[in-house]
N, C-alpha and C positions, 0 to 999 in steps of 0.2 A: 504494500500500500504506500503510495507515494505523501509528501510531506504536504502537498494540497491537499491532496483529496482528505487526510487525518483531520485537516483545518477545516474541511469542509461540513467532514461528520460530527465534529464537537462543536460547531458554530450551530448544526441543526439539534443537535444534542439539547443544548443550550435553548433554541428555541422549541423546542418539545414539551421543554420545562414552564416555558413562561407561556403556555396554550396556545404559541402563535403556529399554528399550524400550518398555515398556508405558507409562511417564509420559510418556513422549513422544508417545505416541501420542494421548492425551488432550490433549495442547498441539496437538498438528493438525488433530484434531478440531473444536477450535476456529477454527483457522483458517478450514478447510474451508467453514466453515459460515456466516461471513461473508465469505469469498472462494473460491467453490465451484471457478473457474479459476484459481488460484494453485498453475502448476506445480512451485517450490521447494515446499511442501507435500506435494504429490503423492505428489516424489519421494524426501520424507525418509516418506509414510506407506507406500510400497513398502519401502524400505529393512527400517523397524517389524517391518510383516508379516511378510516374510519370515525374519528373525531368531526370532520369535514363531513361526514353523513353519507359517505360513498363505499358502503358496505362492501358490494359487490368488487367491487376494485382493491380492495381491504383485503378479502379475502383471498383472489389472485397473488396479490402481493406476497403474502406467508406462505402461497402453495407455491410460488417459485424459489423460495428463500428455503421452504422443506427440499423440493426435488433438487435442489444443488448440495445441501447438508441438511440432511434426516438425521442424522444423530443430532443436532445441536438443542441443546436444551433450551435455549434461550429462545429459540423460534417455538418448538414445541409447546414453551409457555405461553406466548406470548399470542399464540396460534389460537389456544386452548381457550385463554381469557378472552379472545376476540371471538370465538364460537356462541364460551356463553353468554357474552352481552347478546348475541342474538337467539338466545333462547336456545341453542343446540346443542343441549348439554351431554347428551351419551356420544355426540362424539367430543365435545368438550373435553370429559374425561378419560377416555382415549387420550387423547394427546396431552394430559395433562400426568397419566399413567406412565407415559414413553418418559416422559421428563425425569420422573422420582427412579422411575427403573435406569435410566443411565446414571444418572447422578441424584444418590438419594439424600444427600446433604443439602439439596434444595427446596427448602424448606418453604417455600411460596408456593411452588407445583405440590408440596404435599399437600399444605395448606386450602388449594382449590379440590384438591383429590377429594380432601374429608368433607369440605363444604358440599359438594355437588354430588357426593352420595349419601350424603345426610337429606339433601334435597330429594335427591330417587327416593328416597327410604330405600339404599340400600347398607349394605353394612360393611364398615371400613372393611380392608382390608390385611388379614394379619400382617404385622409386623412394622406397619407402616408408619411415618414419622406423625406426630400425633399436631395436631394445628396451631400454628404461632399465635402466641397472645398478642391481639392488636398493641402496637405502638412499641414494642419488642426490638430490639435491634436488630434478631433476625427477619422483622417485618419490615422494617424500614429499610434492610438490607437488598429486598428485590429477589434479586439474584445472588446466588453462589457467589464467596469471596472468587477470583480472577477473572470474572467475567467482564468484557470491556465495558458494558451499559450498566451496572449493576445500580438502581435509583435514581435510572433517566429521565423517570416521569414522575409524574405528581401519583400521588395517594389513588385519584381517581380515573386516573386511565390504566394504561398497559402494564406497568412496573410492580405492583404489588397485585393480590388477588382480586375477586372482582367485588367484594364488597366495602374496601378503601376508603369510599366516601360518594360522595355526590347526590344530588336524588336522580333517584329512576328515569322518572316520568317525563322529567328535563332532558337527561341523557339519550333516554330513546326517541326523544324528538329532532333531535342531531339540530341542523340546520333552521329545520321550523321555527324552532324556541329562539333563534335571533330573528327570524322575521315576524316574528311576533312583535317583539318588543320595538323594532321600527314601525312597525305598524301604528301601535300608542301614540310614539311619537308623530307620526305623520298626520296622525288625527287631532293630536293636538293642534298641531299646527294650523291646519285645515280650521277647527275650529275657533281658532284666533281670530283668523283672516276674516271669519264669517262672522262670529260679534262686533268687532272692533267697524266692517264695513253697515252691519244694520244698525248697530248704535252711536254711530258717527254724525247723525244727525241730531238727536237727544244730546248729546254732548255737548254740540252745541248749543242747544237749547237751553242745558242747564247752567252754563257759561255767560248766556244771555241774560238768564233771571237771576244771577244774583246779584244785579240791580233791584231788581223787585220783590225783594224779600223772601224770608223763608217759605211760605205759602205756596208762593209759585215756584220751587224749586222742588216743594213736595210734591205735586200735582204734575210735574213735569216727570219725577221718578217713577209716581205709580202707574203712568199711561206705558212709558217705558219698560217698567217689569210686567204690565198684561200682554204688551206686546212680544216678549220673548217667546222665539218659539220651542215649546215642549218636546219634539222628536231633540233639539239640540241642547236643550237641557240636560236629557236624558241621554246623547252622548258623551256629554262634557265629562259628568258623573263617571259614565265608562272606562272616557279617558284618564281619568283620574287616579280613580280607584285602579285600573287594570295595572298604570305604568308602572303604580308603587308596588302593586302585589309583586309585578312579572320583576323588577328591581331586586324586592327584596331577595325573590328565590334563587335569581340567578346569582346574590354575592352569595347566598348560601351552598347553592349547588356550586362554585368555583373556588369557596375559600376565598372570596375577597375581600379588599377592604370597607366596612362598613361606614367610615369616613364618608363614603361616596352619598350615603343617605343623608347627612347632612343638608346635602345642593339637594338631593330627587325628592325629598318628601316637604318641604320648605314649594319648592318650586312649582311641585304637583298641584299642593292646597292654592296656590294663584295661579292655575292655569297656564304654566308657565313649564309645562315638563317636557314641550318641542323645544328647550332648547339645551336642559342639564341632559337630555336621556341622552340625546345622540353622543353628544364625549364621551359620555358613559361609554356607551356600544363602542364608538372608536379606539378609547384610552382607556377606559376605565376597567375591562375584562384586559388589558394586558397588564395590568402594575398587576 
């Protein structure tokens, strides 16, 4: 392996870590492309994919990285754990079986071993290494001491077992659950444009009467709140409520910083979450 392409893999390494997937994947790309059989590549561009919501290409990716090195544990895991985020756990276990039978000191592949036949209701297997206690140095460890990746990823993707962290619900939405939350925001926005243009006139109306006293300032509000109309009322609310919900789960499901609700739940309550969400969604899921 040349002194590029090493730089190339710890730079994508590096961005694995920090969920930027997409840049990463352009660093393997490269790889790939000057060493088309480099299975550390391979299986950081399955990782990629699969985060990115491209399942299917995910899956390719580990069954090219198996048929060049079938022994390697680290693919076999990594295989394994990508099987069962998608629900297919007897062959999950299969390849998660391959892992502990080459190298039984890897104590993550055992780890999914006992969970996903705990899940069958089937019954461990004798002899077999019995499940790392969450937050364990052998958990946090990944992989087997010598292996090059060993705690390349975060808690909630590929590098530890599959139940690490994150929620479910969010994670099998892959890509949806950010167009969701653009969604919010662009509705906010949408709805800005459309108060600020129907009550642009009242505005000035009420700008006008406070020459004429409080009376007519009052009588100028309440023709202006009948006049609101009720379908956008009742999106505002949506927008509202949805961006802080979809906010909060997403720093929970990514481990981020909570800081960020500060600016999103402040901004929400004034109608005002078209313009914290989107940094957020830019900036905010990479710190």
């Amino acid at each position: 392996m040349s002194e590029e392409t090493q730089g190339l893999l710890q730079e994508a390494t590096t961005l694995v870590q920090e969920q930027r997937f997409q840049d990463a994947r352009s660093r393997i790309e490269q790889v790939l492309a000057a060493e088309p059989q480099n299975t550390d590549a391979m299986v950081l561009q399955g990782i990629c994919l699969a985060q990115l919501g491209m399942k299917d290409e995910a899956t390719s990716s580990f069954q090219r990285a198996l048929s060049v090195d079938p022994s390697n544990t680290k693919i076999l895991y990594n295989f394994a754990t990508h099987l069962y985020q998608l629900g297919r756990k007897q062959e999950a276990l299969s390849y998660a079986k391959q892992a502990v039978a080459l190298q039984p000191e890897h104590n993550s592949a055992a780890q999914m071993v006992s969970l996903i036949e705990t899940e069958l209701q089937q019954p461990a297997a004798p002899g077999m290494a019995p499940p790392v206690v969450p937050g364990s140095p052998a958990e946090q460890s990944g992989y087997a001491q010598g292996q090059p990746y060993s705690g390349y990823t975060r808690p909630d993707v590929y590098g530890t077992p599959p139940q690490g962290g994150g929620i479910p619900f969010v994670r099998k939405m892959g890509n949806t659950w950010t167009i969701i939350g653009w969604f919010f925001a662009i509705l906010a926005a949408v709805l800005f444009v459309y108060n600020l243009v129907h009550m642009m006139p009242y505005i000035s109306q009420i700008m006008a009467a406070t020459q004429k006293g409080q009376t007519e300032m009052n009588r100028i509000t309440t023709e202006m709140q009948k006049d609101v109309n009720m379908f956008a009322q009742i999106l505002g609310w949506v927008s509202l409520l949805g961006a802080m919900v979809w906010a909060i789960l997403d720093l929970v499901d990514r481990r981020g910083n909570f800081l960020w609700l500060l600016g999103i739940i402040p901004c929400s309550c004034c109608g005002a979450q078209f313009i914290v969400l989107p940094i957020y969604l830019l900036f905010g899921r990479k710190s």
